[in-house]
PAZAPA-4460 file (N, C-alpha, C; in steps of 0.05 Angstrom, whole numbers, plus 32768, in hexadecimal, padded with zeros to 4 digits):
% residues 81
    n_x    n_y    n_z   ca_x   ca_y   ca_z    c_x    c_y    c_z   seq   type   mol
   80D4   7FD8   7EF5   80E0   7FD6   7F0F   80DB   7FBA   7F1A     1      X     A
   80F3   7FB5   7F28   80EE   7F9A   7F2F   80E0   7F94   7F42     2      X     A
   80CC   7F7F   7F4F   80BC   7F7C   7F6C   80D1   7F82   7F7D     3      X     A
   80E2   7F7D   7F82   80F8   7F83   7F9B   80FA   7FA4   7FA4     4      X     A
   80FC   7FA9   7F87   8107   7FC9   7F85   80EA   7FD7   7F90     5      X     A
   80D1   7FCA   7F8A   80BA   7FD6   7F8F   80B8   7FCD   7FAB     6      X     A
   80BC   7FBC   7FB7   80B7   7FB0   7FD0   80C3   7FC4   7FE0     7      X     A
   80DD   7FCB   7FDE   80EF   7FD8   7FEE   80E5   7FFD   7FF1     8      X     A
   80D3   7FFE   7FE1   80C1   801C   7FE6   80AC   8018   8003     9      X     A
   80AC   8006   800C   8090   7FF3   8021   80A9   8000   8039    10      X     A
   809C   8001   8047   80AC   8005   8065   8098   8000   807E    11      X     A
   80A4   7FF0   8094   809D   7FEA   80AB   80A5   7FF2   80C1    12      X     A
   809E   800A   80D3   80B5   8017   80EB   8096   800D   8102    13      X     A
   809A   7FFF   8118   808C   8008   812C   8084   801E   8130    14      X     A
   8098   8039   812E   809B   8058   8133   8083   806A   8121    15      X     A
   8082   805D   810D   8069   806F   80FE   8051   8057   80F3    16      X     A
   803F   8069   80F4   8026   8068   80E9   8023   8045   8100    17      X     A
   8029   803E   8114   8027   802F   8128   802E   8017   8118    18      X     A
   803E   8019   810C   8059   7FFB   810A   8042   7FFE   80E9    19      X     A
   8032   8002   80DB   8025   7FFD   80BB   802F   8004   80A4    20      X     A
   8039   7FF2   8094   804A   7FF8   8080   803D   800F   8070    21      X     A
   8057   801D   806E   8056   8034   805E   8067   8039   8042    22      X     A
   805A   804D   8035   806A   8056   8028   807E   8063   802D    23      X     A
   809A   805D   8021   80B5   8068   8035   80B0   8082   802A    24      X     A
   80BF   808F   8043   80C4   80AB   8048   80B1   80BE   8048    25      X     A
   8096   80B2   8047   8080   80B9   804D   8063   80A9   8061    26      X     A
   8059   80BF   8070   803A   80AB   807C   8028   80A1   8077    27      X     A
   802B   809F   8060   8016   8093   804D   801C   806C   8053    28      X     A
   8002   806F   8057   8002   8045   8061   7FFD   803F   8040    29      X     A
   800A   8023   803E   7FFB   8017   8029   7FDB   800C   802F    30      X     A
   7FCB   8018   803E   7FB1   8007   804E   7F9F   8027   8044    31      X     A
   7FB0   803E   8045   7FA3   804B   803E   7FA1   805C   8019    32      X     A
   7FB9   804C   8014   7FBD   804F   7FEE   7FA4   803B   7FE8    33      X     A
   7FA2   8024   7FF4   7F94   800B   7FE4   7F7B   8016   7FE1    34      X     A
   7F74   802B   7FF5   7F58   8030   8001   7F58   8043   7FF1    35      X     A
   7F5F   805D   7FE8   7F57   8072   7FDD   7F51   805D   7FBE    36      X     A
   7F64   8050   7FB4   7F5C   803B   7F96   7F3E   8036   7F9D    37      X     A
   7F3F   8023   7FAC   7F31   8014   7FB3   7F14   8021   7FAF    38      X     A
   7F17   803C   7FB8   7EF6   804E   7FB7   7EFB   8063   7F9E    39      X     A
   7F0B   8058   7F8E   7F06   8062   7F70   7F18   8078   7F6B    40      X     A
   7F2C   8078   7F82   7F3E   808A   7F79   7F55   808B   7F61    41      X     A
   7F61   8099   7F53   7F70   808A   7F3E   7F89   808F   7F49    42      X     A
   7FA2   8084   7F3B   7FBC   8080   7F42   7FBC   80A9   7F36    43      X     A
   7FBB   80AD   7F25   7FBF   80C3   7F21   7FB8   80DE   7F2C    44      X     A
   7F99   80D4   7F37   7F96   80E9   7F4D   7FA0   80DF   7F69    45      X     A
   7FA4   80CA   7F72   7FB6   80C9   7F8A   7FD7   80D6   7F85    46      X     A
   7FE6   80D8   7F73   8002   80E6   7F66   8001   8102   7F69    47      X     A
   7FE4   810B   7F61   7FE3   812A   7F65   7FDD   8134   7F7E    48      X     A
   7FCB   8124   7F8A   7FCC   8131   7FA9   7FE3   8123   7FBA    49      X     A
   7FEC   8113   7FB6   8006   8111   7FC4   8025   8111   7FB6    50      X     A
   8028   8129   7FAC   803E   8134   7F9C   805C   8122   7F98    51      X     A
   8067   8117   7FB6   807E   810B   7FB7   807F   80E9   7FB0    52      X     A
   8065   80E4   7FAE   8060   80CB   7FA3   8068   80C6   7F82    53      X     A
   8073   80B5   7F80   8077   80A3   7F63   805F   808F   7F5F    54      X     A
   805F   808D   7F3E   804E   8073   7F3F   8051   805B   7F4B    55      X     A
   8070   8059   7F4C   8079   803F   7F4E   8074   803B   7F6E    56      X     A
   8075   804B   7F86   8069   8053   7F9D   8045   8040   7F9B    57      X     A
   8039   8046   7F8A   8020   803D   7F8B   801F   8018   7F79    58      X     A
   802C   801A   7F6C   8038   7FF7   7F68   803F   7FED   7F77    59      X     A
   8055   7FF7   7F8C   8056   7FED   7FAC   8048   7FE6   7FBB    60      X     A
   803C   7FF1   7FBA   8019   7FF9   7FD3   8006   7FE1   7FCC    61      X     A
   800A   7FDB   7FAB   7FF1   7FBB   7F99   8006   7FA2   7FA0    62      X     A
   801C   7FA5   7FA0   8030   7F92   7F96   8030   7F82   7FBA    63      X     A
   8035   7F96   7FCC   8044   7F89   7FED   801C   7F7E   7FF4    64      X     A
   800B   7F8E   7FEA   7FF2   7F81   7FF9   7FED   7F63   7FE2    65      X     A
   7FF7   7F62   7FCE   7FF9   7F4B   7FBD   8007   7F34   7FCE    66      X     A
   8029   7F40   7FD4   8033   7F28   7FDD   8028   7F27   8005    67      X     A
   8010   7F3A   800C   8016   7F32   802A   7FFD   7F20   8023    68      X     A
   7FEA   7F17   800E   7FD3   7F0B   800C   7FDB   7EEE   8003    69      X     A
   7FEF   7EF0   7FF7   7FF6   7ED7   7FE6   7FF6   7EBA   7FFE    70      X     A
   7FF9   7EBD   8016   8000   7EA6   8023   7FDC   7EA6   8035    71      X     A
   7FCC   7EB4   802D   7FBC   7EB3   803C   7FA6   7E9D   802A    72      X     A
   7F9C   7E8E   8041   7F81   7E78   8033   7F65   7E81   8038    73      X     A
   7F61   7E94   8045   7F40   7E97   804E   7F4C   7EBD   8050    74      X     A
   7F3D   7ECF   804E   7F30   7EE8   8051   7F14   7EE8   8053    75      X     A
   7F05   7EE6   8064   7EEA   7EF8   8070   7EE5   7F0D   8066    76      X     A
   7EDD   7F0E   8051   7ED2   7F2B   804C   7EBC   7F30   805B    77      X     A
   7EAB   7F2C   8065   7E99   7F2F   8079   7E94   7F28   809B    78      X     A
   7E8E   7F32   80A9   7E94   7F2E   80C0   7E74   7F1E   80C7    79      X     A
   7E81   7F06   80E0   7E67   7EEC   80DC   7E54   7EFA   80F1    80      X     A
   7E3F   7EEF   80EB   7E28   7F02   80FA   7E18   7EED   810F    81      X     A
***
């Protein structure tokens, strides 16, 4: 699938989930796919508990936080004390 084709699964409405890109036609944020990975979840058990999801849905979710990072020069991973 092409990045475009995968991009175009990303959706932005003010109206849901308070304007945070989502997975279309569902409430699922990409903030909260990255996060279930992120704490060791797998693509395969994220598919089973959320039935109407595709893989290619969770390629979306790596791919749009890929390109929203690409222009960035500094991330904080820590907050200054």
């Amino acid at each position: 699938m092409m990045e475009q084709q995968l991009l175009e699964r990303i959706t932005l409405n003010p109206k849901v989930m308070v304007g945070k890109p989502v997975i279309k036609g569902t409430r699922l944020t990409v903030e909260y796919v990255l996060n279930l990975l992120a704490h060791g979840a797998t693509a395969a058990e994220i598919l089973e508990e959320y039935q109407g999801l595709a893989p290619e849905d969770i390629q979306a979710c790596l791919l749009f936080a890929t390109k929203s990072l690409a222009n960035t020069t500094f991330v904080p991973l820590l907050e200054p004390t």
